[in-house]
PASE-175211 format. One record per atom (N, C-alpha, C, CB): residue number from 1; atom name; x negated, y, z. Coordinates in steps of 0.02 Angstrom, whole numbers. Glycine has a CB too. Example, Ala and Ser with C-alpha at 12.3 -4.5 7.8 and 13.67 -1.06 7.14 Angstrom:
<nodes>
{node 1 N {-660 -284 390}}
{node 1 CA {-615 -225 390}}
{node 1 C {-660 -165 390}}
{node 1 CB {-565 -224 452}}
{node 2 N {-642 -112 354}}
{node 2 CA {-684 -53 357}}
{node 2 C {-645 2 394}}
{node 2 CB {-704 -30 286}}
</nodes>
This chain:
<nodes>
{node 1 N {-6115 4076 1746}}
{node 1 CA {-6056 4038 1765}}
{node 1 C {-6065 4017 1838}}
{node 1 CB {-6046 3976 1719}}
{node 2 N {-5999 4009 1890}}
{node 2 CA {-6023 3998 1954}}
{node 2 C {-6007 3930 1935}}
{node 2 CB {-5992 4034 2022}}
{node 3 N {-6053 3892 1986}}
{node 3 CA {-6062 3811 2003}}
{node 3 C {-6007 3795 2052}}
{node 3 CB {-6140 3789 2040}}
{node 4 N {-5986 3738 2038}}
{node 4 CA {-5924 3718 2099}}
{node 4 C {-5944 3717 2173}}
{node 4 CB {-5895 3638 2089}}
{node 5 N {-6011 3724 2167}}
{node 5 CA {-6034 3725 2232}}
{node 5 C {-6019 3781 2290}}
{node 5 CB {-6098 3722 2222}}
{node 6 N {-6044 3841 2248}}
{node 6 CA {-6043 3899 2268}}
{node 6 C {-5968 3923 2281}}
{node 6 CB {-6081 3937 2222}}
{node 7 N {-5903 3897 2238}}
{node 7 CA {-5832 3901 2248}}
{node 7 C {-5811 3866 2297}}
{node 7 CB {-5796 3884 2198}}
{node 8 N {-5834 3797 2329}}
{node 8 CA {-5834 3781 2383}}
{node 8 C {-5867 3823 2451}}
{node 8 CB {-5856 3728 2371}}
{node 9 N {-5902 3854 2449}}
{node 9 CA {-5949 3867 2505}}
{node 9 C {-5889 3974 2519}}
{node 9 CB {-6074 3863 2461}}
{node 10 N {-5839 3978 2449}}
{node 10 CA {-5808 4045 2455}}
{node 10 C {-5748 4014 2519}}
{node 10 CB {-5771 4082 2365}}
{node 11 N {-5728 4086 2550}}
{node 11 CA {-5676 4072 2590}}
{node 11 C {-5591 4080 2541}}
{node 11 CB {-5689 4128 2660}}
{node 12 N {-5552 4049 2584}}
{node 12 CA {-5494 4057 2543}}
{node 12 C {-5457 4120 2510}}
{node 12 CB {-5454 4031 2576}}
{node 13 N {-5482 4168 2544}}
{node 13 CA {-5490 4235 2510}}
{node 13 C {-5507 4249 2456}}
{node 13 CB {-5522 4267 2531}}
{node 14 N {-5569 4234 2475}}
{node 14 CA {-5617 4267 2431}}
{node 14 C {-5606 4203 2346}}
{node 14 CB {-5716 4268 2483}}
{node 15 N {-5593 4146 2353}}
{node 15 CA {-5566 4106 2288}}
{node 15 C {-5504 4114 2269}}
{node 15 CB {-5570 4039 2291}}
{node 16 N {-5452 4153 2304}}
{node 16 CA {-5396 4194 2267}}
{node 16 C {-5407 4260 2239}}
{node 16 CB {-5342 4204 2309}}
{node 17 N {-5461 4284 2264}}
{node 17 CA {-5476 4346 2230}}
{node 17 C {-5488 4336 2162}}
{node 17 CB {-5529 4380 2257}}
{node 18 N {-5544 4275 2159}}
{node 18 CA {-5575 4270 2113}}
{node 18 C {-5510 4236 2044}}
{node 18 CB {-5641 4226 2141}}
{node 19 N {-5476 4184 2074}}
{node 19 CA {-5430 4183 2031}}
{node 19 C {-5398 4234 1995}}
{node 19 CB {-5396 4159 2054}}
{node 20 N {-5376 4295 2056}}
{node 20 CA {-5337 4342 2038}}
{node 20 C {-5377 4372 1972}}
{node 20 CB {-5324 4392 2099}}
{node 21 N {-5435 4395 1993}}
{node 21 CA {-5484 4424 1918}}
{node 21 C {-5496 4389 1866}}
{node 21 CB {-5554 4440 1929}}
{node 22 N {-5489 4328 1867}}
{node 22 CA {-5493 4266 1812}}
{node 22 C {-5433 4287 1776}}
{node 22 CB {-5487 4179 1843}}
{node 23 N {-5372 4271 1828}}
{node 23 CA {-5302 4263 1769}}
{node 23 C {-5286 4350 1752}}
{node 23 CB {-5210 4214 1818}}
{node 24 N {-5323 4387 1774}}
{node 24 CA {-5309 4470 1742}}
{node 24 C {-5379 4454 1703}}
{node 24 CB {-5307 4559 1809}}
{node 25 N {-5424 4437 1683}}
{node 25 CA {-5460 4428 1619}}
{node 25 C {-5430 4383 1572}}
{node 25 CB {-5526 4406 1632}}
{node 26 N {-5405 4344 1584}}
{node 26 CA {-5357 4300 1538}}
{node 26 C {-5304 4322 1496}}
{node 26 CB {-5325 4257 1575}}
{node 27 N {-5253 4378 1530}}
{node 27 CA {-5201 4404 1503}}
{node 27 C {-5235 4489 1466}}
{node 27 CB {-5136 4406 1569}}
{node 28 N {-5276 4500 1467}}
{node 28 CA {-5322 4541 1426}}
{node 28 C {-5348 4527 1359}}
{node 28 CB {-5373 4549 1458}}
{node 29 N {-5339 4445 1373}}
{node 29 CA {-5366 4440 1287}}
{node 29 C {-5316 4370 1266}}
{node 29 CB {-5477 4419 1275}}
{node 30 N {-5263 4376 1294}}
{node 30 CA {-5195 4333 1267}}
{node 30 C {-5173 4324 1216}}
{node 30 CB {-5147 4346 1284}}
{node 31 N {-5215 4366 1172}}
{node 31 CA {-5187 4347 1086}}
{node 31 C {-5241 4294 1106}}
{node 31 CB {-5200 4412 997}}
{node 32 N {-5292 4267 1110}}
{node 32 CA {-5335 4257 1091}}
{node 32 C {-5328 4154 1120}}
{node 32 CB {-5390 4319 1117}}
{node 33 N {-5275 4165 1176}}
{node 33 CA {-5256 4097 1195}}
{node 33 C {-5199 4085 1150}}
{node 33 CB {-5237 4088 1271}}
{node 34 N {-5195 4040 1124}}
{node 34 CA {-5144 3983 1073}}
{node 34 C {-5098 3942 1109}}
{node 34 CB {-5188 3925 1030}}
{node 35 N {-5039 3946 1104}}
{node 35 CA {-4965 3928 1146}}
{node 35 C {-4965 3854 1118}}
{node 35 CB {-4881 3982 1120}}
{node 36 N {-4957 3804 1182}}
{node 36 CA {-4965 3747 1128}}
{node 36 C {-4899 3750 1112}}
{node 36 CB {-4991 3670 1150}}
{node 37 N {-4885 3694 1048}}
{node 37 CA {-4813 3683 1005}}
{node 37 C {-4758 3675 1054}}
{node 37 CB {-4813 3612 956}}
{node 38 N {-4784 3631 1107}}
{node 38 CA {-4744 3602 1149}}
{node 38 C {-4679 3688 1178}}
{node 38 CB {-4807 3557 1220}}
{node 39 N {-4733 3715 1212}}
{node 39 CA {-4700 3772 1240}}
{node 39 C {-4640 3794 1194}}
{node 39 CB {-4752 3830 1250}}
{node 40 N {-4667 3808 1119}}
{node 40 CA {-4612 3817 1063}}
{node 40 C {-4537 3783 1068}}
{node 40 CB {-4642 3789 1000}}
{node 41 N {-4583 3704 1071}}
{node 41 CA {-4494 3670 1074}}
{node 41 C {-4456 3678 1155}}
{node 41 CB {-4497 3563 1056}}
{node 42 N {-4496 3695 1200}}
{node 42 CA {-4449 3688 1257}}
{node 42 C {-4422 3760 1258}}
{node 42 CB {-4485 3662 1330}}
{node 43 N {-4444 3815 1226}}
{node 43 CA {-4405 3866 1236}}
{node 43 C {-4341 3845 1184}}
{node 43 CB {-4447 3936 1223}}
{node 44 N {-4362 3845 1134}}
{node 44 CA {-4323 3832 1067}}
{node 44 C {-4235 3792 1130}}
{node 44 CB {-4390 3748 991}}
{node 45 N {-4265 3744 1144}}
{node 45 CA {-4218 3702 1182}}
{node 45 C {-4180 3734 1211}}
{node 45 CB {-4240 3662 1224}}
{node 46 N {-4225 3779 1267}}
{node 46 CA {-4185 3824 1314}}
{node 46 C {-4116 3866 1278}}
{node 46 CB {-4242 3882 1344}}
{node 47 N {-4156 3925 1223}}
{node 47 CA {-4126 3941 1211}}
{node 47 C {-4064 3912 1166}}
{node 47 CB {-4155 3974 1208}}
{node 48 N {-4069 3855 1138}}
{node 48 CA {-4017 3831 1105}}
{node 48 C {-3962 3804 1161}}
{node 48 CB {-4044 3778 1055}}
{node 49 N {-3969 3773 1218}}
{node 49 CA {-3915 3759 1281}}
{node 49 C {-3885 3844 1310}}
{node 49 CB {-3967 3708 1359}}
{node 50 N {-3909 3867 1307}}
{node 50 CA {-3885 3941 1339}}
{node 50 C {-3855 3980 1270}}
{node 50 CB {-3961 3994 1379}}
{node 51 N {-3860 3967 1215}}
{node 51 CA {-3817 3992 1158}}
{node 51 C {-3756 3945 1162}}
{node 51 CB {-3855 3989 1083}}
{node 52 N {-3749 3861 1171}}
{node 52 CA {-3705 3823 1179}}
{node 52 C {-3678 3849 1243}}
{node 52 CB {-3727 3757 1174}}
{node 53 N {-3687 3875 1296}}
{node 53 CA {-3652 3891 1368}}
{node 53 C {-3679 3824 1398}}
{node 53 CB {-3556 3902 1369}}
{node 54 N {-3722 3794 1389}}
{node 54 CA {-3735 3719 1421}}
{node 54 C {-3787 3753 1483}}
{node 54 CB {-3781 3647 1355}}
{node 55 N {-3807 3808 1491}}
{node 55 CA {-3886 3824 1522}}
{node 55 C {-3850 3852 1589}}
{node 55 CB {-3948 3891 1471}}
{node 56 N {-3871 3839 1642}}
{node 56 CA {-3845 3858 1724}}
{node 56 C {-3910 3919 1734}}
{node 56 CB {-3850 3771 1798}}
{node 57 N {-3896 3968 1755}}
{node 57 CA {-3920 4041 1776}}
{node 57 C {-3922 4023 1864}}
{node 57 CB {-3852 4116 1747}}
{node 58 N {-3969 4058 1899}}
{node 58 CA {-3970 4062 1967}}
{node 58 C {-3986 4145 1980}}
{node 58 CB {-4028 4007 1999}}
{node 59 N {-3938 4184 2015}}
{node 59 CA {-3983 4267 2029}}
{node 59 C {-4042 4235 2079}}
{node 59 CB {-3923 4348 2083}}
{node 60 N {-4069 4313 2074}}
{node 60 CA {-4125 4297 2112}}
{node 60 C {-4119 4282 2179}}
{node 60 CB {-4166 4342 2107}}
{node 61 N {-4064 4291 2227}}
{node 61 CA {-4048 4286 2277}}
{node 61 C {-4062 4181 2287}}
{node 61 CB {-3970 4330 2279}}
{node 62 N {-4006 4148 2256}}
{node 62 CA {-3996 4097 2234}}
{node 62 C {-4067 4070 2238}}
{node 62 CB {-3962 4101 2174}}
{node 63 N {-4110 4093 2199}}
{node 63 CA {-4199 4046 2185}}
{node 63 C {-4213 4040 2246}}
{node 63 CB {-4276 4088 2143}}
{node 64 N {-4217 4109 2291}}
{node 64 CA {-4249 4129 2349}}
{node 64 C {-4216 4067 2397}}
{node 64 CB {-4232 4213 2372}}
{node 65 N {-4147 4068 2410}}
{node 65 CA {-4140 4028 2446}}
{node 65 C {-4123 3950 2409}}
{node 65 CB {-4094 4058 2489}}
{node 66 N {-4136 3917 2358}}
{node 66 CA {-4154 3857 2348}}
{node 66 C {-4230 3867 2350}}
{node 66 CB {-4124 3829 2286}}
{node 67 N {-4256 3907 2342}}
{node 67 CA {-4337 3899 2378}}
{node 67 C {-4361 3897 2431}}
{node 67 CB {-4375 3935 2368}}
{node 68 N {-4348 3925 2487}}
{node 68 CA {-4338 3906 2552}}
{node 68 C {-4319 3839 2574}}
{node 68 CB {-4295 3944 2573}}
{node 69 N {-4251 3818 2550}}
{node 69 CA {-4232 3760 2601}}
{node 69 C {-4277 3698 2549}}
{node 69 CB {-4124 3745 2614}}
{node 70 N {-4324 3696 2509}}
{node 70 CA {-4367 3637 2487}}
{node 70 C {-4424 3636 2509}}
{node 70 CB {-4376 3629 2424}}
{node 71 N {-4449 3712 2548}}
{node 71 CA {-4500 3734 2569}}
{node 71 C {-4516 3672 2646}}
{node 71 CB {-4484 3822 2579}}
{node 72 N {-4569 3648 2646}}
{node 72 CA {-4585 3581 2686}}
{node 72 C {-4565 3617 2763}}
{node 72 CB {-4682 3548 2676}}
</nodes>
């Protein structure tokens, strides 16, 4: 296991890499992580407002630029 030490002493590179290989070992054995309940009811939710027509859609265009203008 690496020590927090040694993740401090990586450059910012090199600890996104390492993320990157973490969260692609993670989704390799994804049966194996357990969804908490919670996630259940907020989809459940979702999808019950967007069957009512209550749920607002953004294209992707739309995200991009409400992501930008919040961007600091």
């Amino acid at each position: 296991m690496i020590d927090s030490s040694q993740i401090e002493k990586m450059s910012v590179t090199e600890r996104l890499q390492a993320m990157d290989q973490l969260w692609d070992s993670l989704t390799r054995d994804s049966d194996e992580i357990p969804s908490p309940d919670w996630h259940h009811d907020v989809l459940a939710d979702r999808k019950a407002r967007a069957q009512r027509g209550e749920a607002k859609f953004l294209t992707l265009d739309q995200l991009r630029s409400r992501l930008r203008i919040s961007e600091p």
